[in-house]
N, C-alpha and C positions, 0 to 999 in steps of 0.2 A: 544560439542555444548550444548547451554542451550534450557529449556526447550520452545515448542511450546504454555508455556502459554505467551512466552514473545513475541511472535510472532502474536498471535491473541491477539489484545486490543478491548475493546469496548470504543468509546471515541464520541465526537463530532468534526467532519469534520469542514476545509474541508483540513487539512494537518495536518498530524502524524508526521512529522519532520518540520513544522512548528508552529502548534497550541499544537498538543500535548506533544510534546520533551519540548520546551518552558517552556509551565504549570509546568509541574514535577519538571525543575529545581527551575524555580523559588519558587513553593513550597517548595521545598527543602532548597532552599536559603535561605529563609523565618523564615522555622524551626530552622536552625542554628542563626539565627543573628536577631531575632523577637523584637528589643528594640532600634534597629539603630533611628538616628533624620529622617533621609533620607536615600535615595535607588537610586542606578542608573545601568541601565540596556543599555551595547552599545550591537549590534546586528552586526555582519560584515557576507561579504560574501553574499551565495545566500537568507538569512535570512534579509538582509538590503534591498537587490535587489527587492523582493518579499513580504517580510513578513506584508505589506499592504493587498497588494491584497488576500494572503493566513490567515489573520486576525491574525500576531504572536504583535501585537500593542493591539489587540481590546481580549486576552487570557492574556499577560500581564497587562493591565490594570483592569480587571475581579482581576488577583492573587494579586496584591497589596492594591485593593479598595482604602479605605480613606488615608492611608498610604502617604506621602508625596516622589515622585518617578518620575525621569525624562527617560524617551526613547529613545535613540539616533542608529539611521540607518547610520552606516560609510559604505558608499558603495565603501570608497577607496582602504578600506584596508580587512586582509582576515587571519584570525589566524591558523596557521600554520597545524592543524593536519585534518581537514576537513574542506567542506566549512559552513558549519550553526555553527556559531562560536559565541558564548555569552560570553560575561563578566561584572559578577553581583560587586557590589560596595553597601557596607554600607556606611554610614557618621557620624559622630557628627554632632551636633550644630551648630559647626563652617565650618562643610561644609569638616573636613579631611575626607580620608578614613580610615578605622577601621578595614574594611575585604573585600576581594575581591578572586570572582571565575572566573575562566574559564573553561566552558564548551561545550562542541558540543552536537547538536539533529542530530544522525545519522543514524536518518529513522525509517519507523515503529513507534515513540514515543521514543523508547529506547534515554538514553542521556551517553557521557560520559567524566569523568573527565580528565581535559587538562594534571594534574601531576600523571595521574596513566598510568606507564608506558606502559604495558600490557593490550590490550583490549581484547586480546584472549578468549570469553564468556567461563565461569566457568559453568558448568551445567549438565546434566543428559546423556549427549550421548561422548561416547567415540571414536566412528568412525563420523569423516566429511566428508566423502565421499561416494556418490551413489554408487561408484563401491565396496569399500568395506560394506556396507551395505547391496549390491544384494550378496554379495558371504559369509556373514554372514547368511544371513535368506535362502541359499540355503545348507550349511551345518546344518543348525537347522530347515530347514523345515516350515518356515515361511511365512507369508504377511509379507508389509510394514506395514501393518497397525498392524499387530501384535508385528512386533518389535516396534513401538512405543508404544503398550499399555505395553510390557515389561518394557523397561526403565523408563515410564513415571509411571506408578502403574494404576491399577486399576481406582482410581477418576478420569483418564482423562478422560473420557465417562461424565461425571457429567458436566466437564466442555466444551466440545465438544457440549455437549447439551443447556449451555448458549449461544454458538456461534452460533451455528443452529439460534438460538430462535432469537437471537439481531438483524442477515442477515433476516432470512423471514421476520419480524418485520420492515427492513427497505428500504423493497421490496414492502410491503402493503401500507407503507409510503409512499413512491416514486409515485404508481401507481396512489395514491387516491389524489398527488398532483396537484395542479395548480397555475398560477400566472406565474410572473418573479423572476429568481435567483437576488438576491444580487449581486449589483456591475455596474460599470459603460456600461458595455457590452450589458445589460437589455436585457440575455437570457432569452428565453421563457422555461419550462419543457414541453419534450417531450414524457412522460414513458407513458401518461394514455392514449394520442390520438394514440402513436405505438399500446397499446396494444389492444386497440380496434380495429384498423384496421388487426394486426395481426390476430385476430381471429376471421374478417369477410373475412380472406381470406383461401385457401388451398394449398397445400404442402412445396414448399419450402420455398415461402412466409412466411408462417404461422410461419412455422421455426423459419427463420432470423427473421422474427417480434416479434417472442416470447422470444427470449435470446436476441434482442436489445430491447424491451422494459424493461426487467428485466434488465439489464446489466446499461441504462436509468435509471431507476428508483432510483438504491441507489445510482450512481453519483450524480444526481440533490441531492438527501436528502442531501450527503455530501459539494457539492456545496454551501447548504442551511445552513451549518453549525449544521444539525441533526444530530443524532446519527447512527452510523456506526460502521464495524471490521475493523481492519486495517490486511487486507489478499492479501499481509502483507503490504501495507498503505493504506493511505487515497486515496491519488489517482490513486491506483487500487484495490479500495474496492468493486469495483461492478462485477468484473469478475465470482470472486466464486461463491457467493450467487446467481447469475442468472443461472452457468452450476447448480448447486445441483437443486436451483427451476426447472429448465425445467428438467431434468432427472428423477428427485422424478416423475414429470408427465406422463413420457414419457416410464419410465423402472419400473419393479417391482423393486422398490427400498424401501426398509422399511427404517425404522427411524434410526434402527442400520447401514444400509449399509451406510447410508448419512453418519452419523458420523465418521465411520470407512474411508469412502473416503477424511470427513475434515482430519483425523491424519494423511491420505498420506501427502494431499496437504498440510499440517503446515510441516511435514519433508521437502519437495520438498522447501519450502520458508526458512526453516532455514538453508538450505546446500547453499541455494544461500546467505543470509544473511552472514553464516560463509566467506564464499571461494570470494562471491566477494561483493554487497554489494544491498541496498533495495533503497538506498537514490535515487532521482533522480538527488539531489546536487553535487552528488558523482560521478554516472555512467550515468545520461539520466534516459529517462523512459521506457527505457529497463530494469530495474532494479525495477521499480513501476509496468506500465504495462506487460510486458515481466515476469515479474516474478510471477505473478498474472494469466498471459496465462500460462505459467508451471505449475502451482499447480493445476487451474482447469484440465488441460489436462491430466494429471496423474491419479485427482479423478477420470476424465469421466472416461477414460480406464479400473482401477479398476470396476466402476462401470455396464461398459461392460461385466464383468471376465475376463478381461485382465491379466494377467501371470507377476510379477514381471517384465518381461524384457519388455512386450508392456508397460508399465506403465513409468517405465523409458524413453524408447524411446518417449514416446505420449511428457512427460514434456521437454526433449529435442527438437525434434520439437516446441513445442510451443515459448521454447525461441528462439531457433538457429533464424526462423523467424520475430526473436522483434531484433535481433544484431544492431546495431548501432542507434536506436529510440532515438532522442533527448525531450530532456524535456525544453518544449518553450511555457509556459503558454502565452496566451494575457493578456495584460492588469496585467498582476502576477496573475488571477486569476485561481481556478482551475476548468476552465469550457470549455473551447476552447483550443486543442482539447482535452483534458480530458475526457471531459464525452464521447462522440463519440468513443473513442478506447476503453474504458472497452466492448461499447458494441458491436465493432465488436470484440475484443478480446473474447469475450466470445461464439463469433461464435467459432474462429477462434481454440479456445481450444478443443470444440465437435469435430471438424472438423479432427483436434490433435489427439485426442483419437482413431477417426475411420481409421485416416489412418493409424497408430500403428497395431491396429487389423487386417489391412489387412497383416500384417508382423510377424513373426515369434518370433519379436522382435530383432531378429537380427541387426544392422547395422555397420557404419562405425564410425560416430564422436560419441564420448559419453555424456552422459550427462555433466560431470567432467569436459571434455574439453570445450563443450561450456559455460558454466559457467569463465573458467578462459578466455574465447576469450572474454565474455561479459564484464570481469575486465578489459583488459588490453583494449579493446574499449573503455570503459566509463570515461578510463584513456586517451584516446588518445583525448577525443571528448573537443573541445574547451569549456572555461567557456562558453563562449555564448549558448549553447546548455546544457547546465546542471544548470537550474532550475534560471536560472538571468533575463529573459525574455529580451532579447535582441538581441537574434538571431534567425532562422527560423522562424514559422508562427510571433510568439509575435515580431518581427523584421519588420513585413512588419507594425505594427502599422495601426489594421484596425479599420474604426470608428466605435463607439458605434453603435449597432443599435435600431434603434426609433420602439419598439415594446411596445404598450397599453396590459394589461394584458387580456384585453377581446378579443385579434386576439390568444391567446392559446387556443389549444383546450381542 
C-alpha cells in the first residue's frame, strides 16, 4: 500500500474526485503539452452527471485561465475503467489534435492513467490486510499506530501534525460561519447555531450537539468550497476532525495521542482504499462516509486504550453499519444529504468505539471481510446511486428552498 500521506490531502472542497482529481490532471496535462493553440477537456460518467454541481467546470476553468479551452459533459457515455473518466485533448491552429489523455479521479484526489496497466498503489506497506497487520504487530509487540510510524519513518508525526492543524483550522471555520451555501438548493450553515445550543444544553444532548456541530462545521467549509482534508475525501471530510475535536475535550488526550489515533485512522482508510475503494462514483458513500465512520471509530477506540483487536472491531462496526449507503447528491451538490451524515457519522463512530470496548474484541465478521462485502455492494449498487444524482433523495428532485441569509442563525 502506499503511503497515508496520499490519503490525507489538504485541498479545497467541495469534492476530491471531483474538484481535486480534475485539477491535478489537468495540471498535469498542462505541464506536458503547455504550447498547444487550444485544449479540450470531455468529462464522462458521474463527472458529466455531477461535475457542476461538484464545481469540476468552475476547477477546470481556474487550471486553464486565458488559455483558449472548451468543456464538454457527455453524460451518454462512460469510459471504460471507472466512472469519473476525462479526456484531455491538445490542438493546433487548425483545430487537429496533437496529444490526447485518458484519465480517471478515483477518490480521495488520487487520478489514474487510463494505459497504465497496473493500478496496484506502489508504496510503503507490504501487508493490505487488517488481519495480517493485527497478527504482525502481535508477533512484534506493537500499536497500529506504531506500525505505521515504522513503515512510514519518523517524519510522519510532522506531517500528522499539518493534518491535525488544516481539520481544527476548518472546524473554527465552519463554526464561526454564516450565511447560505453555494448553489441552487440555498442551504443555510448549521455548525455555529448547533453549537451553541449544544452547549446550552446537558448530557446526551450535549453530546450529539457537540460531534454534529463539529462534524457540521467542515461539511458546510467543504460545501463552501474552503479548505479541508480529504479523510479520506471531500465528502467525508468532516467525520474525523469532529471525533478527535470532541475527544481532545472530553479524554486526556494530548497532542501526541491525537496524532498517533490520525496514523490509525489514515491506515484503516488505506486498507479500504486498497481492497475496495474511497470513490462514491465507484461504491456509494459507503465508501466516502462509511469509510470515514471506520477511521474515526478505530481512532476513538485507540483513543479509549483500546487493544489492537477493539480497534479493529470499533472500525468494522462503523462500516458494516454504512453497507449499502448510496451516494445521491441533490441537485449534484454536495450538501443534502452530505453534510448531515458526516455528522451523524461522527456520532455514530464514538458510539463504534464504545461498543468495541465493551468487547473483548472478539467477534464474528472481520474487518477484511466487510471491506470486500462493501466492494462487491458498491459494485452491485445501480449507477443511479453512485454519485450521478439521479436516483434516491437527488431522484425525488426537491425544490430549491427559499431561505434569506438573515433566517440562519
Amino acid at each position: 500500500m502506499e503511503s497515508i500521506r496520499e490519503l490525507f490531502r489538504i485541498g479545497n472542497g467541495p469534492s476530491s474526485s471531483h474538484s481535486m482529481g480534475p485539477r491535478r490532471a489537468a495540471d498535469r496535462f498542462l505541464s506536458r503539452h503547455p504550447g498547444a493553440a487550444s485544449y479540450r477537456v470531455t468529462l464522462y460518467g458521474s463527472l458529466a452527471a455531477t461535475g457542476k454541481g461538484h464545481l469540476t467546470d468552475v476547477v477546470l476553468e481556474e487550471a486553464f485561465g486565458a488559455r483558449p479551452h472548451q468543456v464538454i459533459f457527455n453524460m451518454q457515455e462512460r469510459l471504460p475503467r471507472h466512472p469519473n473518466g476525462m479526456l484531455f485533448e491538445a490542438m493546433d491552429a487548425g483545430g487537429q489534435v496533437t496529444a490526447s489523455w485518458k484519465v480517471y479521479s478515483v477518490g480521495g484526489g488520487a487520478i489514474r492513467d487510463h494505459d497504465l496497466e497496473d493500478w496496484t498503489p506502489r508504496g510503503v506497506y507490504e501487508l493490505s490486510k487488517m488481519t495480517d497487520i493485527l497478527r504482525f504487530c502481535r508477533e512484534h509487540r506493537l500499536e497500529i499506530w506504531q506500525y505505521v510510524e515504522e513503515r512510514e519513518g519518523a517524519e510522519i508525526w510532522q506531517f500528522l501534525a499539518g493534518i491535525h492543524a488544516a481539520m481544527q483550522a476548518a472546524i473554527d471555520r465552519g463554526l464561526a460561519g454564516r450565511g447560505i451555501l453555494p448553489g441552487v438548493i440555498r442551504l443555510p450553515r448549521k455548525a455555529k447555531s448547533y453549537h451553541a445550543r449544544a452547549l446550552a444544553r446537558g448530557g446526551l444532548l450535549a453530546r450529539t450537539g457537540t460531534l454534529s456541530a463539529y462534524g457540521l462545521a467542515v461539511s458546510e467549509e467543504n460545501a463552501a468550497g474552503g479548505i479541508v482534508v480529504t479523510a479520506p475525501t471531500c465528502g467525508g471530510s468532516g467525520v474525523v476532525p469532529a471525533v478527535m475535536r470532541y475527544l481532545s475535550e472530553t479524554l486526556p488526550a494530548n497532542e501526541n495521542a491525537i496524532l498517533r489515533a490520525l496514523a490509525t485512522a489514515g491506515l484503516i482508510g488505506n486498507l479500504i482504499k486498497t481492497n475496495a475503494s474511497i470513490s462514491g462514483a465507484a461504491v456509494g458513500c459507503q465508501g466516502e462516509v462509511g469509510a470515514a465512520c471506520a477511521m474515526a471509530a478505530g481512532a476513538a477506540a485507540q483513543l479509549m486504550g483500546g487493544t489492537i483487536d477493539q480497534i479493529e472491531y470499533a472500525a468494522e462496526v462503523g462500516m458494516e453499519h454504512h453497507l449499502g449507503l448510496t451516494c445521491d447528491p441533490v441537485a449534484g451538490l454536495v450538501q443534502i444529504p452530505c453534510i448531515e451524515r458526516n455528522a451523524v457519522a461522527a456520532d455514530r463512530a464514538v458510539h463504534s468505539a464504545e461498543f468495541s470496548m465493551l468487547s473483548d474484541g472478539a467477534h464474528h465478521i472481520s474487518f477484511d471481510e466487510v471491506i470486500e462485502a462493501m466492494r462487491k455492494t458498491g459494485a452491485d449498487l445501480h449507477e443511479a446511486y453512485r454519485e450521478t444524482s439521479i436516483g434516491g433523495l437527488a431522484g425525488l428532485a426537491t425544490s430549491p428552498q427559499n431561505v434569506e441569509p438573515n433566517e440562519c442563525a
